[in-house]
N, CA, C and O of each residue as an XYZ file, in Angstrom:
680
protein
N     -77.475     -0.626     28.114
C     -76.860     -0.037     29.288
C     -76.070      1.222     28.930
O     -75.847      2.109     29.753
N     -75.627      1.258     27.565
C     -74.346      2.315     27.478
C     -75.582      3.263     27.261
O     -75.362      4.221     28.002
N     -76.819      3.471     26.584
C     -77.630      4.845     26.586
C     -78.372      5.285     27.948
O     -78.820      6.399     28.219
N     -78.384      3.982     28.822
C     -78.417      4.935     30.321
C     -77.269      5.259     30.676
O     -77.396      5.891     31.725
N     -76.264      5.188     30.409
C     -74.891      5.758     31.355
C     -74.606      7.018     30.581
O     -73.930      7.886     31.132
N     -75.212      7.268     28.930
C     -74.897      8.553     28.214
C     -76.368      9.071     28.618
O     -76.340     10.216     29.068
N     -77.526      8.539     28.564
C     -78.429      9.824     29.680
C     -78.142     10.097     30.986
O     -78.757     11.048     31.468
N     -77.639      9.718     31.442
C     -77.135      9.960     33.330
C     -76.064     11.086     33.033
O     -76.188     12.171     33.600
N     -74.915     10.838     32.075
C     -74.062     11.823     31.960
C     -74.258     13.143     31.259
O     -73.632     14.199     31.353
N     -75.489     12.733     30.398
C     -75.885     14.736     29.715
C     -76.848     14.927     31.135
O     -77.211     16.085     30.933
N     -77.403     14.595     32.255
C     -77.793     15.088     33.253
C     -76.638     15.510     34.070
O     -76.633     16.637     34.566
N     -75.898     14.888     34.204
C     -75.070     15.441     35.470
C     -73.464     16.137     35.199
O     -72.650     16.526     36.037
N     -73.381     16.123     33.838
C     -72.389     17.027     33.528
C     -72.453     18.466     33.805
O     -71.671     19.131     34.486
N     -74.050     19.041     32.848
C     -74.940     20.114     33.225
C     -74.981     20.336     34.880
O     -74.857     21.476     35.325
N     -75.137     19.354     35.644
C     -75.926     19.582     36.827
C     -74.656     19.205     37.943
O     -74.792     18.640     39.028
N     -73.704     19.580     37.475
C     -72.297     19.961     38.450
C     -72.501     21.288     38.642
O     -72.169     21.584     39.790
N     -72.794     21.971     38.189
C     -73.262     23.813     38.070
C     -74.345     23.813     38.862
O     -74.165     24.495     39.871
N     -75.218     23.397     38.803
C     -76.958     23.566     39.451
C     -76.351     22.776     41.212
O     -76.440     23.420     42.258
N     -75.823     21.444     41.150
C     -75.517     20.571     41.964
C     -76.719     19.997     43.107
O     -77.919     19.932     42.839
N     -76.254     19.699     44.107
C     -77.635     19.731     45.030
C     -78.738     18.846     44.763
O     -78.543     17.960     43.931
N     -80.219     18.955     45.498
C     -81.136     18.100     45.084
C     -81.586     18.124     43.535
O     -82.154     17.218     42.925
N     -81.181     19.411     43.042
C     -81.565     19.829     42.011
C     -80.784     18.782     40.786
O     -81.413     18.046     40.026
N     -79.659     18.891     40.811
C     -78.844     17.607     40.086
C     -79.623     16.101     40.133
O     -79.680     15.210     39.285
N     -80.179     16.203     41.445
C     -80.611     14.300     42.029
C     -81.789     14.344     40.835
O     -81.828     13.631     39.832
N     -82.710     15.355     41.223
C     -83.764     15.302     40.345
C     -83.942     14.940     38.894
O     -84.663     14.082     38.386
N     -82.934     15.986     38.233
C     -82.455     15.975     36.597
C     -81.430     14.766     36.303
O     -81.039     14.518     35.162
N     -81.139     14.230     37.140
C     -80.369     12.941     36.656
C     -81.396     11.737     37.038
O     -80.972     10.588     36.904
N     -82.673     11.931     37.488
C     -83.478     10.777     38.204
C     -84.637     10.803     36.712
O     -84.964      9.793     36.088
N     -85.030     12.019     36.448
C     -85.647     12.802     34.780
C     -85.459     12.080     34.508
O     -86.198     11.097     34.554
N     -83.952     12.141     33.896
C     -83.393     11.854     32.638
C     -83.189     10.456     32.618
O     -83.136     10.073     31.450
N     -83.012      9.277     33.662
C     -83.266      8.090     33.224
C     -84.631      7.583     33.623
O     -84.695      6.361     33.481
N     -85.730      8.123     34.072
C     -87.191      7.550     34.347
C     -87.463      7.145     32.978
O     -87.602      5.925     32.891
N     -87.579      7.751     31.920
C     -87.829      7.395     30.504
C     -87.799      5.774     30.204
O     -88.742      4.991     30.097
N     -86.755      5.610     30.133
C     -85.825      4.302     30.317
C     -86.558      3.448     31.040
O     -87.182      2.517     30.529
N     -86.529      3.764     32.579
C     -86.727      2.612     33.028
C     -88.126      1.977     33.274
O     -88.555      0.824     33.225
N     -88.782      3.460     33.622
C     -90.299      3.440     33.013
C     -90.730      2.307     31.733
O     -91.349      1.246     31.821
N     -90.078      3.064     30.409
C     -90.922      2.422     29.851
C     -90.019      0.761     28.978
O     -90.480     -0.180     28.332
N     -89.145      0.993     29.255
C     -88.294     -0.153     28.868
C     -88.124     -1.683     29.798
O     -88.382     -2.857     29.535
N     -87.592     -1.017     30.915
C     -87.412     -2.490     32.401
C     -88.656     -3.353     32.159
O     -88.619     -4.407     31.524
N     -89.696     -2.861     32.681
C     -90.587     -3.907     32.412
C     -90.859     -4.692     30.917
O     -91.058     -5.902     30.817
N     -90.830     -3.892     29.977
C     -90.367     -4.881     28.868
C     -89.552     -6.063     29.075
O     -89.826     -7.260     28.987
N     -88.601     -5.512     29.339
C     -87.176     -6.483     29.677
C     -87.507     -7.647     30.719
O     -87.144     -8.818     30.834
N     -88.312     -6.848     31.385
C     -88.547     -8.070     32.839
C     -89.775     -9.265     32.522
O     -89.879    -10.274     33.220
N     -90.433     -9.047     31.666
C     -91.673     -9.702     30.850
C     -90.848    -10.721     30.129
O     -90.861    -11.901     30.477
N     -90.077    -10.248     29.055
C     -89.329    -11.024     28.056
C     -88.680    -12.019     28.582
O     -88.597    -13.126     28.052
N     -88.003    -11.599     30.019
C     -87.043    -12.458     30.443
C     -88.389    -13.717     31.660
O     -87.820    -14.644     32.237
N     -89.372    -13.635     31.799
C     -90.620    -14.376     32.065
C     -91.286    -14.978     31.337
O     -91.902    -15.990     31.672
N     -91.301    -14.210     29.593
C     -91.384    -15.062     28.572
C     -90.531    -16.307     28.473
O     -90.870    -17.490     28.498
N     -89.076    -15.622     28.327
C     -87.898    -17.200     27.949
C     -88.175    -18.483     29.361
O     -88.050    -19.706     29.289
N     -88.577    -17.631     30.554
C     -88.492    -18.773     31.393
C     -90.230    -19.776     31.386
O     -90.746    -20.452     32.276
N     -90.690    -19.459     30.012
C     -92.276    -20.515     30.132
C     -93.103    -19.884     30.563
O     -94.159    -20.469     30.322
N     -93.376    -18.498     31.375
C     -94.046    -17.994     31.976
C     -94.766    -17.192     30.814
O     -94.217    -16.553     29.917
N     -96.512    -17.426     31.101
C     -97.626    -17.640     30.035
C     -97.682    -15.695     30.341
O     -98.180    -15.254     31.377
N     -97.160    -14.883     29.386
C     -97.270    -13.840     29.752
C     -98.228    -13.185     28.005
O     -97.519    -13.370     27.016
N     -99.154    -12.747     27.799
C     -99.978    -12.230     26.931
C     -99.328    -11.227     26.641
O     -98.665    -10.471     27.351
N     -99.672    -11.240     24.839
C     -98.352    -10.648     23.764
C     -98.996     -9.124     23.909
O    -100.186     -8.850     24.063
N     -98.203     -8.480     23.843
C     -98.302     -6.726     24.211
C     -99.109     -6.011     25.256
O     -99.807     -5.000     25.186
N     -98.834     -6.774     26.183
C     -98.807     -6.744     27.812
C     -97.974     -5.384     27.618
O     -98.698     -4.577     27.034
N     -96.988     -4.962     27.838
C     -96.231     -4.040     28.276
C     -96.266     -2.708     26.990
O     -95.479     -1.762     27.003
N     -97.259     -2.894     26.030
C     -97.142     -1.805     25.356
C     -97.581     -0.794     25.959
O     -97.449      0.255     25.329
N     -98.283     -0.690     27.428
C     -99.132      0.751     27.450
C     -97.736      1.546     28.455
O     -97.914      2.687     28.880
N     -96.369      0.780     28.749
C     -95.417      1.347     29.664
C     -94.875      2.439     28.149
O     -94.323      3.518     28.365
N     -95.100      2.024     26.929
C     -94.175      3.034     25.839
C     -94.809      3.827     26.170
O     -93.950      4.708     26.170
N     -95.811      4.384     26.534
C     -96.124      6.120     26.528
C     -95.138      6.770     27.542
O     -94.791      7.951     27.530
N     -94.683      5.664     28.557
C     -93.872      6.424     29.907
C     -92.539      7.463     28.752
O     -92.026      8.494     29.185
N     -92.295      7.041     27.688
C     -91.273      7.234     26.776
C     -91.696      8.351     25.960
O     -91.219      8.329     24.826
N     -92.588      9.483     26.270
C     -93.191     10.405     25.472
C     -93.437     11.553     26.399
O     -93.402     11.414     27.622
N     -93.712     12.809     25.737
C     -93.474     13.672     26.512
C     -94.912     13.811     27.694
O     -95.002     14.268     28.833
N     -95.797     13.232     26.844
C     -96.925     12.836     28.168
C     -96.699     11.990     29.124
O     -97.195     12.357     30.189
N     -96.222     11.141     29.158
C     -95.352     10.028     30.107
C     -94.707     10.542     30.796
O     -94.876     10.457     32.012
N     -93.773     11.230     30.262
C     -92.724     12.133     31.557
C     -93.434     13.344     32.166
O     -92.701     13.962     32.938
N     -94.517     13.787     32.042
C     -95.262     14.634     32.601
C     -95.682     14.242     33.370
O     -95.349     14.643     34.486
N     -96.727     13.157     33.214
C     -97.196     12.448     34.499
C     -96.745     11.441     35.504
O     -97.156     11.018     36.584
N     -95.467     11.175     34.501
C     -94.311     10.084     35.824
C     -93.723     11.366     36.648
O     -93.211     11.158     37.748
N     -93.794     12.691     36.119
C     -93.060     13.757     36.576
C     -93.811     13.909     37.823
O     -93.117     13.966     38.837
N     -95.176     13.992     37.979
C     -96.179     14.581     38.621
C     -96.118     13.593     39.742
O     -96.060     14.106     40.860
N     -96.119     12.275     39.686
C     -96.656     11.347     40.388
C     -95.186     11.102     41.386
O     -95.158     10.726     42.558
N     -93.998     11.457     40.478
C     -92.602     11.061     41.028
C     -92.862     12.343     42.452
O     -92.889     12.019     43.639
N     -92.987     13.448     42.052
C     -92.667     14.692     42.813
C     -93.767     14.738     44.481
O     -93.570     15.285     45.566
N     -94.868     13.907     43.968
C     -95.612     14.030     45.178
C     -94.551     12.778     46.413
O     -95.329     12.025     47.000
N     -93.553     12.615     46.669
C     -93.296     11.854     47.302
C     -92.158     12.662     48.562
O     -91.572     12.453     49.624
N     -92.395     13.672     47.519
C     -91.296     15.006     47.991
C     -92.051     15.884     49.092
O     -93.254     16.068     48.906
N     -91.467     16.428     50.193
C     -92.231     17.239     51.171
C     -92.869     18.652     50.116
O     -92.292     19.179     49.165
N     -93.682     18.849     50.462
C     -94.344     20.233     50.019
C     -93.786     21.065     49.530
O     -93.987     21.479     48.388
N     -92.956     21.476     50.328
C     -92.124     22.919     49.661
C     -91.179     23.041     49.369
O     -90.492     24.058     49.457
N     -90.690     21.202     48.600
C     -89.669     21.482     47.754
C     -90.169     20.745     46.432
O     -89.474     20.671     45.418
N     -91.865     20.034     46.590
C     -92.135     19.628     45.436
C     -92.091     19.942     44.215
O     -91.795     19.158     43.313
N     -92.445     21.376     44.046
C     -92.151     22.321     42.426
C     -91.404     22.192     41.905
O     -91.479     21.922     40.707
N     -89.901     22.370     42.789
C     -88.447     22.459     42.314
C     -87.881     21.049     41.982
O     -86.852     20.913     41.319
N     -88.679     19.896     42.526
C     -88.595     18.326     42.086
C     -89.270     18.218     40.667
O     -88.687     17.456     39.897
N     -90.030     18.643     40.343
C     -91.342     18.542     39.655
C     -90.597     19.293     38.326
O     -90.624     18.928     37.151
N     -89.780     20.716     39.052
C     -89.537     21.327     37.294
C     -88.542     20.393     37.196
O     -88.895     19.677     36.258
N     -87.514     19.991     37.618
C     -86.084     19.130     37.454
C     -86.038     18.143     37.238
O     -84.967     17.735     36.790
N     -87.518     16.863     37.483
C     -87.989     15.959     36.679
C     -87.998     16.037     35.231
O     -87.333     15.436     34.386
N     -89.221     17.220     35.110
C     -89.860     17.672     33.764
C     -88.372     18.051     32.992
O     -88.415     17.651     31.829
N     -87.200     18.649     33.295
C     -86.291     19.152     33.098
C     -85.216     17.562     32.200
O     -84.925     17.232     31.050
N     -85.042     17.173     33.231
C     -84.516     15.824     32.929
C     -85.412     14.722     31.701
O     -84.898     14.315     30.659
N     -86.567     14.468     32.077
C     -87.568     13.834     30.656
C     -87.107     14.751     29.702
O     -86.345     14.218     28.895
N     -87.321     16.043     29.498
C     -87.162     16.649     28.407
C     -85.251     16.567     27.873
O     -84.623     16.937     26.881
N     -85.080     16.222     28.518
C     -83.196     16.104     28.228
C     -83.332     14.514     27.649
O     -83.146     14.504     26.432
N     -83.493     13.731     27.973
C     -83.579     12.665     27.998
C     -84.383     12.249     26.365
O     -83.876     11.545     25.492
N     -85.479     12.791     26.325
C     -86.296     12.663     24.899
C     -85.442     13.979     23.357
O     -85.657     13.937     22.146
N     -84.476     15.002     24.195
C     -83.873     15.506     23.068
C     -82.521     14.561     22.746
O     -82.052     14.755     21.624
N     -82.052     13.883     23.310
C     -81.404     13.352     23.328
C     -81.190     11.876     22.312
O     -80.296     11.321     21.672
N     -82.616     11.691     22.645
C     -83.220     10.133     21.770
C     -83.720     10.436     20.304
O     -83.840      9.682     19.339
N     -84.046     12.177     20.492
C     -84.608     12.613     18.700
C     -83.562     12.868     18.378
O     -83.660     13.144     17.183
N     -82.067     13.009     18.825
C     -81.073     13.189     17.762
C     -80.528     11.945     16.892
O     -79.763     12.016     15.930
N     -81.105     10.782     17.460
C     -80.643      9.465     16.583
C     -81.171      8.976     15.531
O     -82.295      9.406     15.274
N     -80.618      8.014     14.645
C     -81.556      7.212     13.620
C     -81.927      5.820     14.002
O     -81.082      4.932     13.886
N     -82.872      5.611     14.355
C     -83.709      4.539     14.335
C     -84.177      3.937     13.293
O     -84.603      2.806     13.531
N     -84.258      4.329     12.099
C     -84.195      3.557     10.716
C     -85.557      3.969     10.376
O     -86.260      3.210      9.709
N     -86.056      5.266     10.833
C     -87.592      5.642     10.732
C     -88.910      5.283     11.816
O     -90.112      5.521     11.696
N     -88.290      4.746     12.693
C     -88.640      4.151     14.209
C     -88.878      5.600     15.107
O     -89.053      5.468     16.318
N     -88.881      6.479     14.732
C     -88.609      7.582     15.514
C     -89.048      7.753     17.016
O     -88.907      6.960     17.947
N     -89.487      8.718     17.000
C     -90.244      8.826     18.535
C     -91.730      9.696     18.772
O     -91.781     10.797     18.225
N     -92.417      9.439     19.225
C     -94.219      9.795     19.039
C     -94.016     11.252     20.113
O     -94.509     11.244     21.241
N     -93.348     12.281     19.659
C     -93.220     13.034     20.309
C     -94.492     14.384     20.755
O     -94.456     15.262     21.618
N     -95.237     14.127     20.015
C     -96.630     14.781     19.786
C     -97.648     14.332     20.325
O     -98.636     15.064     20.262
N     -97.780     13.148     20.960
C     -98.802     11.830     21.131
C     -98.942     12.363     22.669
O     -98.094     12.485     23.553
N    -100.390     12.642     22.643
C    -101.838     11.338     22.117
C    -102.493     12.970     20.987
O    -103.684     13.249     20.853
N    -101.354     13.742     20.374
C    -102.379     14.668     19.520
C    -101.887     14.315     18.056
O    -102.485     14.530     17.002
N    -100.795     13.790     18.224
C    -100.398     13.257     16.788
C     -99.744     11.465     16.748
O     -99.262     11.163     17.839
N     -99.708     10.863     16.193
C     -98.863      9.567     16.240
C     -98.021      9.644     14.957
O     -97.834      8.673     14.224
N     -97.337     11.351     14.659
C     -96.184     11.103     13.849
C     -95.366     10.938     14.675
O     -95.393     11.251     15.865
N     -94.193     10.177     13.783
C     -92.862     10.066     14.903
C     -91.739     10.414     14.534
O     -91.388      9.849     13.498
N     -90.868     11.268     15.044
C     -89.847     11.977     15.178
C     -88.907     11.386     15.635
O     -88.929     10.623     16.600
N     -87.339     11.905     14.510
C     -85.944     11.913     15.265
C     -85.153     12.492     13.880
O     -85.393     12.063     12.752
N     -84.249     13.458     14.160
C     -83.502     13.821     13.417
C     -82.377     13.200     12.832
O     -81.888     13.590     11.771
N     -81.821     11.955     13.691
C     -80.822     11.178     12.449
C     -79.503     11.543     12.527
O     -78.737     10.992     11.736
N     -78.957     12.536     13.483
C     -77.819     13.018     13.491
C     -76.223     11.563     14.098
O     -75.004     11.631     13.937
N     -77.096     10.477     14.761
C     -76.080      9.536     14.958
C     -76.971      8.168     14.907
O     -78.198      8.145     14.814
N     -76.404      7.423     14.958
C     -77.160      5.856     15.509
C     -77.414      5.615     16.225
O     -76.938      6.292     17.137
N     -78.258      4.616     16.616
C     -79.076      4.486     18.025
C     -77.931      3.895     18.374
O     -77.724      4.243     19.537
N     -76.991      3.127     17.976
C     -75.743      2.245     18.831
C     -74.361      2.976     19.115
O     -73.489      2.496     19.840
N     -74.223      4.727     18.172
C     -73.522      5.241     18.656
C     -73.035      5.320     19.940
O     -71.900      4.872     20.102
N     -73.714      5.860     21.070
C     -73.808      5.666     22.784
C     -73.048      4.425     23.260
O     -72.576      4.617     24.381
N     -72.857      3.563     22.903
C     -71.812      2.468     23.080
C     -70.150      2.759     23.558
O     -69.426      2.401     24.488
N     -70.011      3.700     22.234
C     -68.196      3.635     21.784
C     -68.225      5.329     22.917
O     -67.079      5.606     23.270
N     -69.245      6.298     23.420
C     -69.121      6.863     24.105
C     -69.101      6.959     25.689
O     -68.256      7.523     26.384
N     -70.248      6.262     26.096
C     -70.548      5.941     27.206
C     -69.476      5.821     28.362
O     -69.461      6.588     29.324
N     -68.474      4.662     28.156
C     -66.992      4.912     28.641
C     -66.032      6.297     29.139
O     -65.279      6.566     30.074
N     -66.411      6.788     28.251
C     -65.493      8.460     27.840
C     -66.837      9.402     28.332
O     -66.682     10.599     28.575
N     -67.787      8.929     28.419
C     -68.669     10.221     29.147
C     -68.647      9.885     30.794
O     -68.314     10.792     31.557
N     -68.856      9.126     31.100
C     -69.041      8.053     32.565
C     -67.712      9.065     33.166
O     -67.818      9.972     33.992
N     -66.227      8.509     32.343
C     -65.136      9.077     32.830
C     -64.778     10.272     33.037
O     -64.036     10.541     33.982
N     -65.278     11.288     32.121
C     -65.508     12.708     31.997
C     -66.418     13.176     33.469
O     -65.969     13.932     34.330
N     -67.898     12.467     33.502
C     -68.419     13.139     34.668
C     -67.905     12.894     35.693
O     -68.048     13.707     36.606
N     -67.142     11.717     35.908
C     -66.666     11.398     37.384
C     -65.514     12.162     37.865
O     -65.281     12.161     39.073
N     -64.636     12.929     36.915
C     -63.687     13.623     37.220
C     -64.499     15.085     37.183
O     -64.312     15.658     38.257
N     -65.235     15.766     36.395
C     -65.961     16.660     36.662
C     -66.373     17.169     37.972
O     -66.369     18.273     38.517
N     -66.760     15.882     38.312
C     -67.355     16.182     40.237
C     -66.358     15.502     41.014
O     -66.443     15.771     42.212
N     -65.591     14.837     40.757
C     -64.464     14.998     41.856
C     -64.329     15.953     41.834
O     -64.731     16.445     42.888
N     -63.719     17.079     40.788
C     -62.893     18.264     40.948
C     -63.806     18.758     41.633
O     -63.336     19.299     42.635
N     -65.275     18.854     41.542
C     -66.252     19.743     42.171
C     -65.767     19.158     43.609
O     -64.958     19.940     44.108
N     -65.941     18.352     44.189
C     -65.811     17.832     45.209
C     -64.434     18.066     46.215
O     -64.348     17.989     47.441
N     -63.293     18.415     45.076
C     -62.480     18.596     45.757
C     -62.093     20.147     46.002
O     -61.470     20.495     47.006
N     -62.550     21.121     44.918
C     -62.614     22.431     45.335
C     -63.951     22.538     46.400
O     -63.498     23.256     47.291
N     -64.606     22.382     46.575
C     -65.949     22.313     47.264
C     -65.198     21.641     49.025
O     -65.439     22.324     50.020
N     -64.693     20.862     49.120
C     -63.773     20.762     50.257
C     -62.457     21.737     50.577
O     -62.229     22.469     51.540
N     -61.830     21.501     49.601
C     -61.039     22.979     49.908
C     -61.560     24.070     50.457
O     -61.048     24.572     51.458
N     -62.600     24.553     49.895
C     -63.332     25.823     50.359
C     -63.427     25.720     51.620
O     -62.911     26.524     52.397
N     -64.236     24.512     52.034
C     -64.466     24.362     53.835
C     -63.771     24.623     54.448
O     -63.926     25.317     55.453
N     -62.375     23.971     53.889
C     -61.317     23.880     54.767
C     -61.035     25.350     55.453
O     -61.273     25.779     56.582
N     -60.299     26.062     54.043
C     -60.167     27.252     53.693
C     -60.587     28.568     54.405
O     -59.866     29.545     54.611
N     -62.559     28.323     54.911
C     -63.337     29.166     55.642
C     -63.146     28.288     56.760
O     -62.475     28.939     57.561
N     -63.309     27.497     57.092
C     -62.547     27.373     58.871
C     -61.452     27.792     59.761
O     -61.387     28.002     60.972
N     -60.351     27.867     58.488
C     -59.004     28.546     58.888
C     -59.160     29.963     59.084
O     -58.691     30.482     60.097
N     -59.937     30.824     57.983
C     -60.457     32.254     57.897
C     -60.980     32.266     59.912
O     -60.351     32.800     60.825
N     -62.259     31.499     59.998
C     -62.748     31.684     61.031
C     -61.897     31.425     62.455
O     -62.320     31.901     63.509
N     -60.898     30.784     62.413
C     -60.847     30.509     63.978
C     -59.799     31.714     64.099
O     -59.336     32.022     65.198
């Protein structure tokens, strides 16, 4: 849980500046990865413990959702749900968010577990090692708290303003 609440927050820290649908999008990116290709894992396993006859690597073909081909085409398939002529701008801010989301996961150590970031043209796997995969834990707290005051303040200069140009106007 704490590395979706630290991918939600490198989306929407950034995307207090951009704000708008454009934010919804790049914070929706940046955890599809996740839930794509992980939940159903999780939801199998937990059908496993309850007796339920579920066949062993059933859910391996959701890990590609976790690669940059995965988020291309969860990108593609997410955006058609969007009216027409704002699909592109869904579509780059998806693609925008996966790609935040997968730089994010190559900065950790996985113990050589990396990530198939090349795949289906290579099955080397990548991550640079710069923290632990369990780092995101002792942060998550302190990022969560950071964005929520971030966009209050947005929220509360962003009301001020209204106020502000109504008084101008009458």
């Amino acid at each position: 849980m704490a590395d979706l609440v630290t991918h939600l927050c490198t989306a929407l820290l950034p995307g207090v500046l951009i704000a708008g649908p454009r934010a919804t999008w790049l914070a929706l990116g940046v955890v599809a990865p996740d839930l794509a290709a992980r939940v159903p894992g999780l939801a199998l396993d937990i059908l496993r413990r309850l007796s339920v006859p579920i066949p062993i690597n059933i859910e391996a073909p959701f890990a590609v959702m976790h690669m940059p081909i995965g988020v291309l085409c969860g990108a593609v398939l997410v955006s058609q749900i969007v009216h027409p002529e704002q699909r592109r701008q869904a579509l780059v801010w998806l693609i925008a968010g996966g790609a935040l989301h997968l730089a994010v996961d190559a900065l950790q150590d996985h113990h050589g577990h990396g990530y198939f970031l090349l795949f289906p043209f290579s099955t080397q796997r990548y991550e640079l090692g710069w923290m632990g995969s369990e780092a995101t834990v002792a942060w998550a707290p302190w990022l969560a708290l950071l964005t929520a005051v971030v966009w209050g303040v947005r929220w509360a200069w962003l009301r001020q303003r209204a106020r502000s140009g109504r008084a101008i106007r009458k």
